[in-house]
Each structure stands twice: as structure tokens, then as C-alpha cells.
C-alpha positions, -999 to 999 in steps of 0.1 A, spaced: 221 642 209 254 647 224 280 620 217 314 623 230 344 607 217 362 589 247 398 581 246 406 548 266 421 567 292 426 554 331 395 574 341 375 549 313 388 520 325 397 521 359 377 523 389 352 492 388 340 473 415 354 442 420 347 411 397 350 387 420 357 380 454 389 352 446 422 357 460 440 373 434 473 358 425 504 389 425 525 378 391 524 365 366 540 334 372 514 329 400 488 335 374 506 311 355 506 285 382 470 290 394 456 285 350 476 250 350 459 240 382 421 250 379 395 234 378 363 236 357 344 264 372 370 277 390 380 314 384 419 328 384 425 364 391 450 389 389 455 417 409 455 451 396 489 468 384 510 465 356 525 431 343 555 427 316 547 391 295 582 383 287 568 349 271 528 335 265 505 326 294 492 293 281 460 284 286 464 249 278 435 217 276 415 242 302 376 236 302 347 258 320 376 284 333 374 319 339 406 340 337 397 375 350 413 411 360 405 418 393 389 448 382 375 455 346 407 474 331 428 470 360 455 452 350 474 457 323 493 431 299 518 446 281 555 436 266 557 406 241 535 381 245 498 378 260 473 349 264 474 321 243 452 286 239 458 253 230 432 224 230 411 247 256 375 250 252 345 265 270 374 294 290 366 332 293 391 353 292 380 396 307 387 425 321 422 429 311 442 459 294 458 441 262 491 469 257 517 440 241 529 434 203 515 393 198 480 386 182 458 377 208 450 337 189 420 317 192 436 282 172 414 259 156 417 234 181 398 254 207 368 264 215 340 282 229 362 303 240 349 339 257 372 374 253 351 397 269 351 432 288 387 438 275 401 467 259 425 461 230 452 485 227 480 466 214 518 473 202 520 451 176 545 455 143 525 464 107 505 439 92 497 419 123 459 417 129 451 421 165 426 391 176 424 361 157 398 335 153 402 302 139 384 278 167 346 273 168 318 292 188 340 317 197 324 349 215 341 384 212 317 410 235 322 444 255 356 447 241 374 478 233 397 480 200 415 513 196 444 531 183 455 507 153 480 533 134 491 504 109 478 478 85 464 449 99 427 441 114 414 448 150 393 415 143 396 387 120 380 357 114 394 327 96 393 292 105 412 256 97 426 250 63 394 231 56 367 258 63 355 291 80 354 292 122 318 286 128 290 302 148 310 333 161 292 358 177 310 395 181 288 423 202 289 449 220 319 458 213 337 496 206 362 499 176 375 530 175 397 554 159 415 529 133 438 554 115 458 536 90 461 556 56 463 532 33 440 520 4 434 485 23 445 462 49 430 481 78 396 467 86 375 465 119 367 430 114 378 407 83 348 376 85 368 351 62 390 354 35 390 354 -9 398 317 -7 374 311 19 347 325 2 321 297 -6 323 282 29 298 288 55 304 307 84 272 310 100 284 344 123 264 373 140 278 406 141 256 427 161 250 455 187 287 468 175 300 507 177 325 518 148 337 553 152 365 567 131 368 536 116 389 548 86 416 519 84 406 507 52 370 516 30 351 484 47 346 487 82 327 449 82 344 434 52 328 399 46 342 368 34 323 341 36 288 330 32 257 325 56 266 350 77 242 380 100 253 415 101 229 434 119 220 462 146 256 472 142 261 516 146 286 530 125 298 566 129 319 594 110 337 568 95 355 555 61 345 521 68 317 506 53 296 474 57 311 451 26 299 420 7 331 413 -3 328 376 -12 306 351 -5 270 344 -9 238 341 15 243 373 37 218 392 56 225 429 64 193 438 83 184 474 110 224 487 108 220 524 111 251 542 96 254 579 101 279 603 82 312 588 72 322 581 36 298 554 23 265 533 32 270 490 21 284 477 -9 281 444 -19 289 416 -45 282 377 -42 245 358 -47 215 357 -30 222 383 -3 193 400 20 200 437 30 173 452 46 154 479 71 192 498 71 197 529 77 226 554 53 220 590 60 247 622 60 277 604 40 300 620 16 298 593 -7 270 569 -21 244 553 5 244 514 -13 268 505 -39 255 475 -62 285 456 -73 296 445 -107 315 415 -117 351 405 -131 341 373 -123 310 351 -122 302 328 -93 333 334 -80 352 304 -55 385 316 -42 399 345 -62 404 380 -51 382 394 -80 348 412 -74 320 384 -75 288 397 -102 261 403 -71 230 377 -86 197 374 -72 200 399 -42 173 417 -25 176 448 -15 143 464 3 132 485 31 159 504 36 162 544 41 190 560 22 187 599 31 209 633 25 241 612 11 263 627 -14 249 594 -37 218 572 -36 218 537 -52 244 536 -70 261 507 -93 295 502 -111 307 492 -144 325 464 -151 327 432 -177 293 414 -157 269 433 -142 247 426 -117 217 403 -124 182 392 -112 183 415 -80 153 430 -65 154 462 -55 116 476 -37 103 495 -12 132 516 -2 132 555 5 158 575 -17 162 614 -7 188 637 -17 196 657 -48 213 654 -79 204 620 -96 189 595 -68 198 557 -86 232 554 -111 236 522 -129 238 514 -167 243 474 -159 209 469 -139 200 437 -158 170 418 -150 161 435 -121 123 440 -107 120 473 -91 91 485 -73 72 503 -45 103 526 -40 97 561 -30 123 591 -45 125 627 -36 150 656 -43 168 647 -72 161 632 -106 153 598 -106 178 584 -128 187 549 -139 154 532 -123 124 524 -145 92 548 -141 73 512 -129 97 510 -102 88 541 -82 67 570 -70 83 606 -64 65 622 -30 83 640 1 87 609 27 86 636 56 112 626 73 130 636 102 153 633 134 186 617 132 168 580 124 149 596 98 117 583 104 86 592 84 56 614 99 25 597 103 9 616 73 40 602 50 37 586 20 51 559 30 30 551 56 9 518 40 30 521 8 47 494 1 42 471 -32 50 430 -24 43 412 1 77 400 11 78 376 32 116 380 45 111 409 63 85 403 92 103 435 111 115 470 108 146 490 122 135 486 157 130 451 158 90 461 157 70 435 134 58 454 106 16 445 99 -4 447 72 4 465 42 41 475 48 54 514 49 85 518 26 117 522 38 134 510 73 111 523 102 76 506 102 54 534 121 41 520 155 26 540 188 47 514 211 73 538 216 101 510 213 123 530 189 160 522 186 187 548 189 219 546 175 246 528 196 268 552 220 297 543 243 277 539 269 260 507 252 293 486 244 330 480 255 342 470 288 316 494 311 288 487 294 261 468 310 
């Protein structure tokens, strides 16, 4: 498959039709005027060019308005300041070029607030994350983040002092080329923080594009609990998908290709299945250990308890499933029906306590730390970039458990009958996923 690398450049962004057929408004002090006066359902526009911010263009106690470029990427926001909202709920902000230094800030008291078909390019100092989202129902899709050379986070998620921001919902979207060299602080999106850990956030991360996302080791870096991470593509990248804290997680169809690492996790009572980790330099899943035990607020590493972790394909990495080693290890997880290619030894862990293993299918190294119960050696015949398994696979039919929590496979195709092991569940429909290009997310995409 080809798969080229664009550069948000004029010729990506500019050119569109028309997104409306308003009068635009000429400055930004029209712009200005015309927000303060609308209407719900009305929509403002701006006309293309170039506009210096000098101070914040408030959207202020606004319901059901739209706030649009006149073209997607035609006009460009740039100097000190950009939007902001303040008791606003139910507004749409897109199109625009985002070039200026302030976070882009959803506050607590707003919400249902929209940023889409925007590209995020912003000139902001160190340490200052680009969007933030405290309000509620907050939707972040078709955006563009790129070019972050310093710590901070394209996207981050926190919420009021008393709790997570609830029921986000971030897709589509293109992060790329994070290039921050530090050991942490640079991550795509930050869902929560350590202190925030046991509260629910109840936010879906899906249909998401991460290339070069090497800002910090965790690409999606979770921090909260009850939270969906799925269908996202990430690409030749350092950043992984991390349970960092929190508990109650699903991880399900992600298909991560090259890069560094696969999904690592600590916490409780996590689902991460029907994923795809193939072609990294480093280990496909990482199981966790603990400092700490049922852990609340501190920035310690949570002892993963009662996780499952099934159906997933974990081919050609430099590692299989591999664990860690520190005071608590990991406990009560469940670990079945998974494929496990590659060489050298296939599953690393001394601290696998309590743990039921089965149906999982190894070939190409030595088995290692995983009990002789727990699996059967056989050539999965896999191929193509998805790694799917011939029809005369082993896997095929295969898998032990019945497993109720996982009705589908990689594609989103119900698996029937006796499960096959690993991610894709063979089927003649011909409704196979591919993974995520350009040309599915950011500001263009349809």
C-alpha cells in the first residue's frame, strides 16, 4: 500500500468549496461583532486570508452557533490569542487554521461544544498543551494536530476540580509528527490525570490517525476510568496506547503497525481485545506491575488486577507478551485466545500470578513464561499487512472459552460459533478494515 506522509502545506488545506453560502464578515472585529449578535442556528463566517488575534474572540453564553472559515483551511488565526468560551454550549467551531501561541480552552462551564475540520498548528511556549477539555460532551473530529517540537499535549482531557469531562468523543482526527525528545510530557492525547484516576470519564477515542507520534512513549495515555479506545491507526511511531491509571477500559480493533511498542497497561478490570501489534522494535503488549495497589490519585504504576486480554494478534515485534517486575505483580488476569509470532522467547513474565491462560496460539520462538495448558504451537498462516489467517489456519475454529465480551472481530464483523484465535474472525463478506490513511481523517476527509 502506498501511504504518503503529507505536510500541512497550502496545497492540503486550501482550495475547498465553500462551507456556506453566509456573508462572510472581513476582520476580526466584525467577526467579533457578528458572535455577540447571533442567534441559535445562525452561522458566522470569516472570509479567507490571514488574521492577527491581538486579544481572544469570546464566544460568550452562545447556544446552537456555528463559527466557520469560509473555506476549510482558509483562514488563518494566528498571533496571541484564538477562540475562547465561556458559559457557551451546543457551538461548533471549523475550518480554521489555528497558527497562535494560547491553548485553544473548552472550560468546564461549557458544553457540547464542536472543534471540527481544523488543523492545529500552533505557536505556543513549552509545556502548554494545545486543546483543552474540561466542559462536558465535548466533540473533537477531522482535526489536524502537527508540528509540536516541545513538551506539552496536542489533546488533553481534564475536567472540573470535582471529576473527569464526561462523554467526549475525539475521531477522525490526524496527529502527526509530534517531535519532542524528551522522556515524557509529549503525548497525542492525555484522557485524565494521576489524581483523576478513579473518576469516570466515559470517552470514545476512535477512527484516529497517529503518525510519527514520538512526543512521549504513550501516544493515548489514559487516565481515567470507563473509558473506549478503539479503531484508532497508529503508525511508525514511539507512542503507544497506555493504561496509565484508572480502571474499566476497553481497548478493542486498534491496528498498530511498526513504531516502538504495541499497549501497555496497569489498573483493574480492563478489556483489550481483537488489536492488532505487528512490525515494532519493541514488545507488542506490556502487562504492568505494581508500586502500588488499587491505586487513587498518585503518580505510581497501579498492579493491573483482573484484566482480560484476548483475541488479539501480536505478529513480527521485536517482543511478544511481555510483563515487568516490580514489588506487586499483576494478578487474576486472563490472558486466551491470542496469536503470538515472532522469535526469540514469545511471553516474558516471572510475576504472572493467578492468571488462566488458554487457547492461545504461539509460533517462532520459544514459548516462555506461559504454562504448557495455556497454548498450542502451530504456524497461524498469516499474511498481508492486517495479518489475517488463511482459511486452512489453525486458528480458524480454535478458540477455547466462550467469552461472552467479545461478540466481534477487528472489522467490526460478529464472530459465530466457535471463535478463531486472534483479532480477524474469518468471513466471505468482504467487509475487511484497512488501516486508517490521510485520506480517512483531518479536515478533507469525508
Amino acid at each position: 500500500m502506498k501511504h504518503a506522509l503529507i505536510p500541512v502545506t497550502a496545497a492540503l488545506l486550501l482550495g475547498m468549496a465553500p462551507m456556506a453560502n453566509a456573508a462572510p464578515v472581513t476582520s476580526l472585529t466584525a467577526l467579533q461583532t457578528a458572535i455577540d449578535n447571533a442567534k441559535s442556528g445562525d452561522r458566522v463566517v470569516l472570509a479567507a486570508g490571514r488574521y492577527e488575534a491581538k486579544q481572544p474572540i469570546r464566544i460568550t453564553r452562545k447556544s446552537g452557533v456555528t463559527v466557520a472559515a469560509a473555506s476549510v483551511g482558509g483562514v488563518e488565526i494566528y498571533g496571541a490569542s484564538g477562540f475562547t468560551f465561556d458559559s457557551s454550549e451546543r457551538v461548533t467551531v471549523e475550518g480554521f487554521r489555528f497558527t497562535h501561541t494560547a491553548t485553544v480552552l473548552v472550560p468546564s462551564n461549557s458544553h457540547h461544544i464542536r472543534l471540527s475540520r481544523n488543523v492545529f498548528q500552533l505557536k505556543s511556549p513549552a509545556e502548554k498543551h494545545w486543546v483543552n477539555v474540561d466542559g462536558d460532551d465535548v466533540e473533537v473530529d477531522h482535526n489536524t494536530f502537527t508540528g509540536k517540537s516541545t513538551q506539552g499535549v496536542y489533546l488533553s482531557v481534564f475536567g472540573p476540580s470535582s471529576g473527569m469531562a464526561q462523554r467526549i468523543h475525539v475521531h477522525h482526527n490526524y496527529f502527526y509528527n509530534h517531535s519532542f525528545t524528551g522522556s515524557n510530557g509529549g503525548e497525542s492525547i492525555r484522557l485524565g490525570v494521576s489524581s483523576k484516576q478513579r473518576f469516570s470519564a466515559n470517552a470514545l477515542i476512535e477512527n484516529n490517525l497517529f503518525e510519527k507520534a514520538n512526543g512521549d512513549p504513550e501516544a493515548i495515555s489514559v487516565k481515567s476510568s470507563d473509558n473506549v479506545v478503539r479503531y484508532n491507526t497508529i503508525r511508525d511511531s514511539k507512542g503507544q496506547i497506555v493504561l496509565r491509571h484508572g480502571n474499566r477500559t476497553r481497548v478493542e480493533g486498534n491496528i498498530m503497525l511498526g513504531g516502538a511498542s504495541g499497549i501497555r497497561f496497569y489498573g483493574n478490570d480492563h478489556v483489550i481485545v481483537n488489536n492488532l501489534v505487528t512490525g515494532s522494535s519493541g514488545n507488542g503488549i506490556t502487562v504492568g506491575s505494581g508500586d502500588v495497589i488499587d491505586d487513587t490519585s498518585s503518580t505510581g504504576k497501579d498492579r493491573p488486577d483482573r484484566v482480560l486480554l484476548a483475541f488479539n494478534t501480536v505478529s513480527g515485534n521485536a517482543g511478544g507478551i511481555a510483563g515487568e517486575n516490580r514489588t506487586y505483580g499483576p494478578d487474576s488476569c486472563v490472558i486466551a485466545n491470542n496469536i503470538v509470532t515472532g522469535s526469540g522467547q514469545l511471553v516474558r513474565q516471572t510475576q504472572f500470578s493467578k492468571f488462566t491462560w488458554e487457547g492461545n496460539l504461539l509460533w517462532g520462538g520459544s514459548a516462555g513464561d506461559i504454562p504448557a495448558s495455556g497454548y498450542r504451537t502451530a504456524d497461524p498462516k498469516l499474511s498481508g499487512e492486517l495479518r489475517r489467517p488463511a482459511a486452512d489456519s489453525p486458528a480458524v475454529d480454535a478458540s477455547a472459552g466462550s467469552y461472552p465480551a467479545v461478540e466481534l472481530d477487528i472489522d467490526g464483523q460478529r464472530r459465530e460459533g466457535r471463535k478463531d484465535v486472534g483479532a480477524d474472525e474469518r468471513s466471505g463478506s468482504g467487509a475487511e478494515r484497512a488501516p486508517l490513511t490521510t485520506a480517512d481523517v483531518g479536515p478533507n476527509a469525508h
